[in-house]
C-alpha positions as CSV (number, residue, x, y, z in Angstrom):
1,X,-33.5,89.5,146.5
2,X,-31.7,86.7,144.7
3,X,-33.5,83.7,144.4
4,X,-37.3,82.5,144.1
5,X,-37.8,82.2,147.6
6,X,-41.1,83.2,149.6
7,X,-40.3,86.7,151.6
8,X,-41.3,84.9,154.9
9,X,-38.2,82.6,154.4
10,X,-36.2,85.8,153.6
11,X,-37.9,87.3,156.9
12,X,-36.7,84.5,159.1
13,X,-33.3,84.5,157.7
14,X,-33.0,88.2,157.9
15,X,-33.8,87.8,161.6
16,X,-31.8,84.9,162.5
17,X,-29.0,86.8,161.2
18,X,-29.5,89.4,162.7
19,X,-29.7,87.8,165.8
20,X,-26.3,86.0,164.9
21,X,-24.5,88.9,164.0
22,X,-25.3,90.8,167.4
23,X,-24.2,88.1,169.6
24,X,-20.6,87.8,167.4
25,X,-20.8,92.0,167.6
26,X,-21.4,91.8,171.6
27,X,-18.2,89.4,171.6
28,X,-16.6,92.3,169.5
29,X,-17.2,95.1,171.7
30,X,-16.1,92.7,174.8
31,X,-12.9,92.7,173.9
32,X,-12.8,96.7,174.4
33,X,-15.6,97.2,176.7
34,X,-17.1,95.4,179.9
35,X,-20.2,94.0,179.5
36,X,-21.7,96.7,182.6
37,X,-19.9,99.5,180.5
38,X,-22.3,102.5,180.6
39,X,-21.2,102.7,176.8
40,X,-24.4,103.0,174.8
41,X,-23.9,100.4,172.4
42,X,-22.7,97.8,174.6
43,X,-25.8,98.3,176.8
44,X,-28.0,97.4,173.7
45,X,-26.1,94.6,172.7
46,X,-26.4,92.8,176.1
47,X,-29.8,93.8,177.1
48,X,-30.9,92.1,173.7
49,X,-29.0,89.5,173.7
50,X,-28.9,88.5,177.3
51,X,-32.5,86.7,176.7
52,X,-30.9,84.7,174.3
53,X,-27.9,83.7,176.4
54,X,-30.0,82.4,178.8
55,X,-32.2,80.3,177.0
56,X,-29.5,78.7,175.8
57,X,-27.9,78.2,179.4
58,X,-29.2,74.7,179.6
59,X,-26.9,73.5,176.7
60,X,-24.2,76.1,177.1
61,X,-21.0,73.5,178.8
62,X,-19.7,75.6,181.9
63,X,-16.3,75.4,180.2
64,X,-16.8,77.8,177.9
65,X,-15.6,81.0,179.9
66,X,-18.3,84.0,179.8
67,X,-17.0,86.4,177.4
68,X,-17.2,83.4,174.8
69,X,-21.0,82.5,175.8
70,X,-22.5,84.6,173.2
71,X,-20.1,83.2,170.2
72,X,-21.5,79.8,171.4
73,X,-25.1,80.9,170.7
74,X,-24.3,82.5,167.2
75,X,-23.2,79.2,166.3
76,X,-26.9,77.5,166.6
77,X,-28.1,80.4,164.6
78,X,-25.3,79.8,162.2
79,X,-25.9,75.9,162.2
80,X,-29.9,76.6,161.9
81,X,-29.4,79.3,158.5
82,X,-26.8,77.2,156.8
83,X,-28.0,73.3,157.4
84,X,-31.8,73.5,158.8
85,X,-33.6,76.1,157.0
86,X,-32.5,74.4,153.0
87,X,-33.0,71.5,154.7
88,X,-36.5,71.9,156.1
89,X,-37.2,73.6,152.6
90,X,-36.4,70.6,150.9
91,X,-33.1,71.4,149.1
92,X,-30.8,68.8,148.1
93,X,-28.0,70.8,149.1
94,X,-26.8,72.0,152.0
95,X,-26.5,76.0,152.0
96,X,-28.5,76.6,149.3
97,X,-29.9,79.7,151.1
98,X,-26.6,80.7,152.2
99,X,-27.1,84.0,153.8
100,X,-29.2,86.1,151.9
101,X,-28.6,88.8,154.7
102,X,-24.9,88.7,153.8
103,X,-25.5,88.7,149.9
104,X,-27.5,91.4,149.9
105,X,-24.9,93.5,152.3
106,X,-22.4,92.4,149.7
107,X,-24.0,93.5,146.6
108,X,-25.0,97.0,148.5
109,X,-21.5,97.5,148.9
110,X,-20.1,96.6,145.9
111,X,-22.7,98.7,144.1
112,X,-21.6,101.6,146.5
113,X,-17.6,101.5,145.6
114,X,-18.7,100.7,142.1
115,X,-20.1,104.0,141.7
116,X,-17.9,105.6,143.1
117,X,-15.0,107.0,140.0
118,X,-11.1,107.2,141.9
């Protein structure tokens, strides 16, 4: 892990994105499957994020047309790892826990093609 941070912050950001990165993966597989496809994966991805979806149905706008729903809802999760988690940590800066999720995806791959000899 990259920075001094208490593992329960790197536990709530590891879920949040998590949680954010299904809902932009079920808007993925929407674009090739129906959301009642008897395709295995698509059933996971809506039956654990249809909770989500409607929670948020209060502050979802009705214009938004249903396929795009859950890329609505990964934007609050976005909005909360990015702005309101430094910010309720008490950095000065914005994004100053940018995505340890992503980062540490990032550095596992680069250390996998990095070992790799072409």
């Amino acid at each position: 892990m990259s920075g001094n941070f208490h593992p329960l912050v790197y536990f709530i950001d590891y879920l949040l994105g998590v949680i954010m990165w299904t809902l932009i993966g079920r808007v993925a597989m929407n674009i090739f499957q129906k959301e009642d496809s008897e395709f295995f994966f698509m059933k996971i991805f809506v039956k654990y994020t249809n909770p989500l979806i409607k929670l948020f149905k209060p502050i979802t706008p009705s214009f938004i047309i249903a396929p795009l729903v859950p890329i609505y809802v990964a934007w609050f999760f976005y909005m909360i790892r990015f702005y309101f988690m430094p910010w309720v940590l008490g950095y000065s800066v914005m994004g100053m826990l940018s995505f340890p999720l992503e980062s540490e995806i990032s550095r596992q791959i680069y250390q996998f093609f990095n070992s790799i000899k072409f």
